[in-house]
C-alpha positions in Angstrom: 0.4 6.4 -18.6 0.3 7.9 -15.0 -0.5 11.7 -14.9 1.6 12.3 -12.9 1.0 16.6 -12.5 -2.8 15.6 -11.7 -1.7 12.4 -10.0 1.0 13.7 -7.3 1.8 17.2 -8.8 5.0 16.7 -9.9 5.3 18.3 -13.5 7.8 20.7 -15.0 8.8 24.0 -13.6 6.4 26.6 -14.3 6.8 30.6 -15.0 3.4 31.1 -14.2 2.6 34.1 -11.1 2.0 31.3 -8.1 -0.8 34.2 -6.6 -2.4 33.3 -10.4 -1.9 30.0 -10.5 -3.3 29.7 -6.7 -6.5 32.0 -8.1 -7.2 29.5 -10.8 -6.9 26.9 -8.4 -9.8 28.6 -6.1 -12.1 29.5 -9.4 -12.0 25.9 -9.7 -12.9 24.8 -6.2 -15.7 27.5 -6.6 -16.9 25.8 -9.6 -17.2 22.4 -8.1 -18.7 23.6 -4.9 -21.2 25.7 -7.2 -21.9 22.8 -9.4 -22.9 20.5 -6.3 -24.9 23.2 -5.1 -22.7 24.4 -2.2 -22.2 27.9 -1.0 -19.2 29.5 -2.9 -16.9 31.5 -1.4 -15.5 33.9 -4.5 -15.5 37.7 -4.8 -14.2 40.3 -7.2 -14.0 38.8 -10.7 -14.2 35.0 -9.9 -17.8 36.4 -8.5 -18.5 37.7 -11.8 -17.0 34.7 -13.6 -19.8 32.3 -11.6 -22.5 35.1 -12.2 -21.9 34.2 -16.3 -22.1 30.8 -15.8 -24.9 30.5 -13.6 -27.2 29.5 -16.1 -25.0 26.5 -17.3 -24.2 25.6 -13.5 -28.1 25.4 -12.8 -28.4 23.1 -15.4 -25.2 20.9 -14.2 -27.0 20.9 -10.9 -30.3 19.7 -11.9 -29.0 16.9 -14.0 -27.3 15.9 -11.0 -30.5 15.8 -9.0 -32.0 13.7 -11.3 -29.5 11.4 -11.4 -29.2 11.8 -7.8 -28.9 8.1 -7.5 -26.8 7.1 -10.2 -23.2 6.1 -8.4 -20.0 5.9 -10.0 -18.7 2.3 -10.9 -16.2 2.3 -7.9 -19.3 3.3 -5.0 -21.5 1.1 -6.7 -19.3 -2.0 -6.3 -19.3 -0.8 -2.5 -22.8 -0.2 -2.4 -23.8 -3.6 -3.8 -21.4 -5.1 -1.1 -23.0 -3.4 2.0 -26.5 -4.1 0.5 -25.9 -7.7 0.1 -23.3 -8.0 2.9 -25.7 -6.2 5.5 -28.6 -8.1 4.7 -31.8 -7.5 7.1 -28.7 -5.5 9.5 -29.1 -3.0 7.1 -31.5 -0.9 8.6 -31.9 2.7 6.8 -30.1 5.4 5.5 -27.1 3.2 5.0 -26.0 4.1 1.4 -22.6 6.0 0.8 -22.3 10.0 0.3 -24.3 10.8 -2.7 -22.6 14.2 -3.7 -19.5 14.6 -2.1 -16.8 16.7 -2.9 -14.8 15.2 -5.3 -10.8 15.4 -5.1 -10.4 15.0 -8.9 -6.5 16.1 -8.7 -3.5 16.5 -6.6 -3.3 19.8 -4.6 -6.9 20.3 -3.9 -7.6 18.6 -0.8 -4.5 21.0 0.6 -5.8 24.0 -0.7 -9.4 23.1 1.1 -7.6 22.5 4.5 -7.0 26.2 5.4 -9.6 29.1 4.9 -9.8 30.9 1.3 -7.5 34.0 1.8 -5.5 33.0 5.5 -2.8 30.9 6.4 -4.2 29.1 9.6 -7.0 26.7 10.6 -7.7 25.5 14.0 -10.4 22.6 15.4 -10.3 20.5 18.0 -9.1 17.7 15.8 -6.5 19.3 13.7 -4.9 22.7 13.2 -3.0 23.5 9.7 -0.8 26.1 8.5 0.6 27.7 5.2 4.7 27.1 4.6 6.8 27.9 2.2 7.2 24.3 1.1 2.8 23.7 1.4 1.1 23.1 4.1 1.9 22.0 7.5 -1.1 19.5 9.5 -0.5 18.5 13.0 -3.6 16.2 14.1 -4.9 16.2 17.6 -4.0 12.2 17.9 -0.3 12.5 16.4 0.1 8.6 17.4 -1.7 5.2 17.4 -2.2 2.6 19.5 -2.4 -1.3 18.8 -4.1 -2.7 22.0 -7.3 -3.1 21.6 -8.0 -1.1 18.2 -8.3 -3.4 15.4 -11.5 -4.5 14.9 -13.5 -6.9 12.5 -17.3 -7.5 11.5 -18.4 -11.5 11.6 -20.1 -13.0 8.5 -16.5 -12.5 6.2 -13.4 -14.1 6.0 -12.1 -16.0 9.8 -11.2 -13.3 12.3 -7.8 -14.1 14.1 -7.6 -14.4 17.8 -5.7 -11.1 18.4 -8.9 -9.3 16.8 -12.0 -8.3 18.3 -15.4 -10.0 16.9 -18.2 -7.4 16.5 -21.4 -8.6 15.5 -22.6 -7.7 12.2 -25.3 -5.6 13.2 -23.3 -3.3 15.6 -20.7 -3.1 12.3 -24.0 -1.9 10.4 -24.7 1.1 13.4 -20.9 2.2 13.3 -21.7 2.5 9.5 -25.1 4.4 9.8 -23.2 6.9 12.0 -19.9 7.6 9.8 -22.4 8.1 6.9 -24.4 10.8 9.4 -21.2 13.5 10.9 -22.4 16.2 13.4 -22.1 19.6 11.4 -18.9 20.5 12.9 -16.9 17.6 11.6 -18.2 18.2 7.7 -17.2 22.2 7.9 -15.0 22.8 4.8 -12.1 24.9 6.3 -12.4 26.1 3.0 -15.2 27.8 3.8 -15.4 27.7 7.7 -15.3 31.8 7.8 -17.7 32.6 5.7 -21.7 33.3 6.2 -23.1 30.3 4.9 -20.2 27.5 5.2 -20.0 24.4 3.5 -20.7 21.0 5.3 -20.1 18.1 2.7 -18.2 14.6 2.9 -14.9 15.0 0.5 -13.9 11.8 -1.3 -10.6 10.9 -3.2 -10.3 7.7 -5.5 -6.9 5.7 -5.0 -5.7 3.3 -7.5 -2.4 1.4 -5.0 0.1 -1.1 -7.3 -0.4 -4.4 -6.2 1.5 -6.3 -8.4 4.4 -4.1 -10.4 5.0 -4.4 -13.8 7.3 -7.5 -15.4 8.1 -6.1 -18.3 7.2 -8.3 -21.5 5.5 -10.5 -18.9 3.2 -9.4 -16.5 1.6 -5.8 -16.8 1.4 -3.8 -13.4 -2.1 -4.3 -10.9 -3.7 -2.0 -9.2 -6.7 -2.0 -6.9 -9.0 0.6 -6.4 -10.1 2.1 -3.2 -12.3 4.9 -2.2 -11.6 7.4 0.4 -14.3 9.5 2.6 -14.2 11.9 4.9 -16.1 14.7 6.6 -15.2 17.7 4.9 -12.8 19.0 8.3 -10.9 16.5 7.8 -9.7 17.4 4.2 -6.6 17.5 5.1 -6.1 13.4 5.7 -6.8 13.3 2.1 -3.9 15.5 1.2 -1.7 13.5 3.2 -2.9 10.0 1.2 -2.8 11.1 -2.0 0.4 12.6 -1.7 1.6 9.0 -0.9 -0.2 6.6 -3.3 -1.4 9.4 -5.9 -4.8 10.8 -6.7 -7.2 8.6 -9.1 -8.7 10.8 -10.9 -12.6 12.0 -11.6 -14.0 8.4 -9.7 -17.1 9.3 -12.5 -14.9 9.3 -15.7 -15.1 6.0 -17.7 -11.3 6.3 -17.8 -11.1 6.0 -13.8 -13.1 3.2 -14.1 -11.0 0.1 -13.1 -13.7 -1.9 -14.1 -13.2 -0.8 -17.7 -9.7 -1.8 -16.8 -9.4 -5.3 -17.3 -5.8 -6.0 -17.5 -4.4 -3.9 -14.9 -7.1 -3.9 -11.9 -7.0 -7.1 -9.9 -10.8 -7.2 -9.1 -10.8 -5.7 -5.6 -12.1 -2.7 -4.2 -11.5 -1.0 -1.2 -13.5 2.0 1.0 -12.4 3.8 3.7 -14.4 6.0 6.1 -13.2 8.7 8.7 -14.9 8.5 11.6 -13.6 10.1 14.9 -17.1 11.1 16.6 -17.9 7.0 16.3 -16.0 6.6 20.2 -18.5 8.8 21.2 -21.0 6.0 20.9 -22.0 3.7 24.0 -21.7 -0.3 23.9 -25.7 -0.2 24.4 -26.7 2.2 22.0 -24.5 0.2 19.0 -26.7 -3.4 20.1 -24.0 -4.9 21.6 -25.3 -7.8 24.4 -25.5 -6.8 28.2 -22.6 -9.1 30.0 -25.6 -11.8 30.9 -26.3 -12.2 27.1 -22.7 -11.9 25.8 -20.6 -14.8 24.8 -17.4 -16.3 26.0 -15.3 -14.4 23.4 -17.4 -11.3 23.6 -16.6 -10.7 27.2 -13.2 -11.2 27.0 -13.3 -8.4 24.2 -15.3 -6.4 26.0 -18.3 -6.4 23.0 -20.7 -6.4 26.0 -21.5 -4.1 28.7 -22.6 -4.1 32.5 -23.0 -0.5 32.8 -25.3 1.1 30.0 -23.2 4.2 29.4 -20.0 2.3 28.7 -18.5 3.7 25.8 -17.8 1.7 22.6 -14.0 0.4 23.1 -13.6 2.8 26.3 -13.7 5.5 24.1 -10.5 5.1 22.5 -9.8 5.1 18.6 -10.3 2.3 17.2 -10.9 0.7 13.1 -13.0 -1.8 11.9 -13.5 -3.5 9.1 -16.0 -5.5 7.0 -14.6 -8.2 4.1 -15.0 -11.1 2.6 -13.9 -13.0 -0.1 -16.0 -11.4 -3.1 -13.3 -8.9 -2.8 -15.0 -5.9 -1.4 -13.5 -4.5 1.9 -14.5 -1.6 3.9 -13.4 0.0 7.1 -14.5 2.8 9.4 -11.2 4.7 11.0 -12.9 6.5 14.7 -9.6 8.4 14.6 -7.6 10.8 12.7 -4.6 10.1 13.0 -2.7 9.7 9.7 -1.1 7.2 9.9 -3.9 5.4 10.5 -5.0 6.5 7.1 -1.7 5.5 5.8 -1.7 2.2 7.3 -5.3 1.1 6.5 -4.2 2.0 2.3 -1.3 -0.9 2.7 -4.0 -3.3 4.9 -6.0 -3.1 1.7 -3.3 -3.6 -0.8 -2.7 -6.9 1.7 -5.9 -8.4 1.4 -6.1 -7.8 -2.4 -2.7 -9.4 -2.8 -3.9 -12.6 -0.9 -7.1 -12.8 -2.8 -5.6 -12.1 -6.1 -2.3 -14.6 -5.6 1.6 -14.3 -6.8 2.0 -11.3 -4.9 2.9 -10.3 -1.2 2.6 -7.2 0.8 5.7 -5.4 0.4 7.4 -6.1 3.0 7.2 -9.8 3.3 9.7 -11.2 0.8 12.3 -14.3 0.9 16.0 -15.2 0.3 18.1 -17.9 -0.9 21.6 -18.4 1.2 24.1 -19.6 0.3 27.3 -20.2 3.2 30.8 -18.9 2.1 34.0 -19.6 3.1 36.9 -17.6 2.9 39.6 -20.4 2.0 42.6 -17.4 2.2 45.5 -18.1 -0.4 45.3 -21.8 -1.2 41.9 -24.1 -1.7 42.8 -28.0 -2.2 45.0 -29.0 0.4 42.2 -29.7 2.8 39.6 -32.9 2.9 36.4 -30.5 1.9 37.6 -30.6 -2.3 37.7 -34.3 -1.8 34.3 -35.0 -1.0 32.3 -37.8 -2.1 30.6 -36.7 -5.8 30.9 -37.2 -9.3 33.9 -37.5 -11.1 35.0 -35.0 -13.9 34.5 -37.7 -16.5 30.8 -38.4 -15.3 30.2 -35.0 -15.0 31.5 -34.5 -18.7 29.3 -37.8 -19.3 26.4 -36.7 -18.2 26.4 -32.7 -18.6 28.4 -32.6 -21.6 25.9 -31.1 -23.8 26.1 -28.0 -21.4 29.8 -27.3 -22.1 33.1 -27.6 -24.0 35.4 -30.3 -23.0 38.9 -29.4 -22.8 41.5 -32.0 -23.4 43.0 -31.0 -20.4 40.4 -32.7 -18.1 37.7 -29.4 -17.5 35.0 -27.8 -19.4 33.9 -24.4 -20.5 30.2 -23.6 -19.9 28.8 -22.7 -23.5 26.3 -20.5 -22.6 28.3 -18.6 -19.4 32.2 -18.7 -20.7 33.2 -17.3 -17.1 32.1 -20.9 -15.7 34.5 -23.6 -15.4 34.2 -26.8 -14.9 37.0 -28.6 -12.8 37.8 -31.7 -11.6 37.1 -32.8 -7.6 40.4 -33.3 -6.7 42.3 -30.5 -7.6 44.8 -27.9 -5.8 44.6 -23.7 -6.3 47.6 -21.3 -5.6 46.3 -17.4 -5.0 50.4 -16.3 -5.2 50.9 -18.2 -8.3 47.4 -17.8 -9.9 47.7 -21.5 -10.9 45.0 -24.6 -10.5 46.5 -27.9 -10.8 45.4 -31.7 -10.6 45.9 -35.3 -12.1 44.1 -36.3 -15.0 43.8 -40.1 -14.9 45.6 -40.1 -11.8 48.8 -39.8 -13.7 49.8 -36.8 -15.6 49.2 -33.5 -13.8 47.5 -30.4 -15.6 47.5 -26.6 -14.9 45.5 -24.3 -15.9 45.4 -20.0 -14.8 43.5 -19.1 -11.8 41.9 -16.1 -13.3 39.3 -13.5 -11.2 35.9 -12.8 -13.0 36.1 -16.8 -13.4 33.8 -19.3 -11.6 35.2 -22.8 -10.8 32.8 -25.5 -10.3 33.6 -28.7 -9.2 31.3 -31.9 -9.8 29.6 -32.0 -6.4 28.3 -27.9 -7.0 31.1 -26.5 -4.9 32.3 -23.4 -6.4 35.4 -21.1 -5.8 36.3 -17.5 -7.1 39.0 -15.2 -7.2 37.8 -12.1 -5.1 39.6 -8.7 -4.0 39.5 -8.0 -0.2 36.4 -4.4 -0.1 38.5 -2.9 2.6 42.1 -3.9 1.5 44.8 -4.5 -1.4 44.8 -8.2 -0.9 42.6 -11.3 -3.1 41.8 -14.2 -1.2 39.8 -17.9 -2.7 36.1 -17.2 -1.9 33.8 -21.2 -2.1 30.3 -21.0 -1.5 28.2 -24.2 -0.9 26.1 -26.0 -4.4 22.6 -26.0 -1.9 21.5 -23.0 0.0 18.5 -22.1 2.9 15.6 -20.5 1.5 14.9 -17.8 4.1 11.1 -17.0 3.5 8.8 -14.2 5.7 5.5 -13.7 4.8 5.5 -10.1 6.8 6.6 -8.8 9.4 5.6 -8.2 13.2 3.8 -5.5 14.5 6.5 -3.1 15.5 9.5 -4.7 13.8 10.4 -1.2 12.2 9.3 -2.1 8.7 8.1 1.5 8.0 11.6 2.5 9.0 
């Protein structure tokens, strides 16, 4: 069962003094950020509270150098990916943050957005500011553009036409430059006013549905993914996890989706905030001067002329390496949330197609069925007389499904509102009567009756309905075959967030 106080910090009203609570919540941060061997940023009795436990926290730290390059089961998956994926484009220094901060619980990656002790933080990226209802973020890029900015590495899965092809070793120097920030970009805001800030990665582990729960059928799937960015831009995180939930401790065996078996579909997913990546020239990244470059290449624009042209004209852009093993990382040069957002439900996509029975969430289907409203009297028309069985083969064939009345129709034994009625027949709304011929000689009634069914042989049905705006019932038929309406997803732009 979700946590769901650690998870999205929902959890019962507390009494506790919020200044206390937020207190605890900074002794904690300290503790981390002392335990990784960062500058703290504590004073008065938290200071003294780290002083005490200094001993133990040199110890924590030096069992985390040697084990410097032990990864947690969710980076290691990644890591093996890029090592194998890469091949000989791998270069060096390509290996995911050893120690970053870890977002272990819902609430942190806010707190860490605005300086310990004020209410405001300002870069040239972002600026954030304390509320009453949390925190308020308002990223420099506050929209996203399509043209041009989806992006995918060759050697995977087939790359549609309305994506741009980048060669696998320019994918592998976009990744050796997310892994490497300038110092400005991994500032902690934390921690951005003190002597001795703190420049770290932050990382949150994400564990998306895939497939909900069928209850006494199917448990629920989740995938997980992995989430990094340099420590200014914290609060990106607090923005995911407040949507999909925080993971957990990514080192715990219990986050470990690999331990997992019947609830993790197999896939994992890693993300990677990049903004300085548009920075970057065309040249610099090995893309081919416009003599070299292929057909599809020029057309992209992976080439260059001039050797200063920026990588995709210096606009934001993603791009993202996959395959079918089920491992799928992506570099975001932007940070713009919703691009955050967005990339979490492109991931859930891809582990729904490689995992099967289940669909992004917004592609879905629908079986039709035309209605007729047939006012106060059904019968008198040709439609009832169609072409079809007859009661007595119906009864014939289907009579193990229902009770056969003498009068000529049958009562469904499983669903008592059905009713079985004969092809020919006549129905009368102001006398609540249905009538026919059985045999063609005497003629039978029975009462029209609303909460009933009627169903003739050919799959025809009829029902008693009340008017939703007025008084008044009317005879409602709906056809026996319908159109199966199916949409795999929707367009870009269709309003499907809305």
């Amino acid at each position: 069962m979700k946590n769901l106080e650690q998870s999205l910090g929902i959890g019962p009203v507390s009494d506790e003094n919020p200044d206390y609570a937020l207190q605890k919540l900074h002794v904690y941060i300290n503790l981390k950020l002392a335990s990784s061997g960062q500058p703290t940023c504590v004073t008065g009795e938290a200071a003294k509270f780290l002083d005490t436990a200094s001993d133990l926290l040199k110890s924590y730290r030096e069992k985390n150098r040697l084990l410097s390059n032990f990864r947690c089961p969710a980076d290691r998956r990644i890591q093996t990916f890029l090592n194998d994926y890469l091949g000989n484009h791998a270069g060096t220094g390509i290996e995911l943050p050893a120690n970053p901060f870890v977002l272990d619980r819902h609430g942190i990656a806010r707190e860490l957005s605005l300086p310990i002790g004020e209410d405001e933080f300002h870069s040239d990226i972002v600026s954030s500011y304390r509320v009453k209802q949390g925190v308020l973020h308002n990223p420099a890029s506050d929209r996203r553009t399509t043209e041009g900015s989806f992006h995918i590495a060759e050697g995977g899965l087939p790359i549609p036409g309305d994506k741009k092809s980048v060669p696998k070793h320019t994918f592998s120097k976009l990744l050796q430059h997310a892994l490497t920030p300038p110092d400005d970009l991994l500032t902690l805001p934390f921690s951005c006013n003190q002597p001795a800030p703190v420049r770290t990665f932050v990382s949150l582990l994400l564990r998306p549905i895939v497939c909900p729960e069928v209850p006494g059928h199917d448990a629920e799937k989740t995938m997980e993914i992995r989430f990094f960015a340099p420590g200014n831009l914290v609060s990106n995180l607090d923005f995911v996890e407040s949507i999909f939930g925080n993971g957990g401790n990514p080192n715990l065996a219990q986050s470990d989706a690999g331990l997992d078996v019947d609830h993790w579909t197999g896939h994992t997913g890693c993300v990677i905030l990049a903004p300085h990546l548009i920075n970057f020239s065309k040249k610099e990244l090995g893309l081919p001067h416009w003599d070299h470059a292929n057909e599809r290449q020029r057309k992209e624009g992976m080439c260059w002329k001039d050797p200063d042209e920026r990588y995709n004209n210096g606009q934001a852009f993603k791009i993202t390496a996959r395959d079918e093993r089920g491992v799928i990382v992506t570099l975001l040069a932007d940070n713009y949330y919703g691009y955050c957002k967005k990339e979490i439900k492109t991931q859930i996509s891809y582990s729904a197609n490689l995992y099967g029975l289940a669909e992004e969430e917004h592609a879905g289907g629908a079986l039709a069925f035309r209605c007729r409203n047939h006012g106060e009297e059904y019968g008198v028309d040709s439609l009832t007389r169609e072409e079809g069985y007859s009661f007595p083969e119906l009864a014939q064939k289907y009579g193990a499904l229902m009770e056969v009345q003498p009068e000529g129709y049958g009562i469904d034994k499983k669903f008592p509102d059905l009713i079985y009625v004969p092809q020919d027949l006549r129905m009368d709304l102001n006398t609540q009567t249905i009538t026919w011929k059985k045999d063609n000689a005497s003629l039978q009634t029975i009462r029209l009756q609303p909460g009933k069914t009627y169903m003739q042989p050919n799959g025809y049905h009829i029902e008693m309905k009340k008017h939703p705006g007025a008084p008044s019932w009317r005879l409602i038929g709906t056809d026996p075959e319908g159109t199966f309406c199916h949409k795999p997803s929707t367009v870009s732009g269709g309003g499907k967030s809305e």
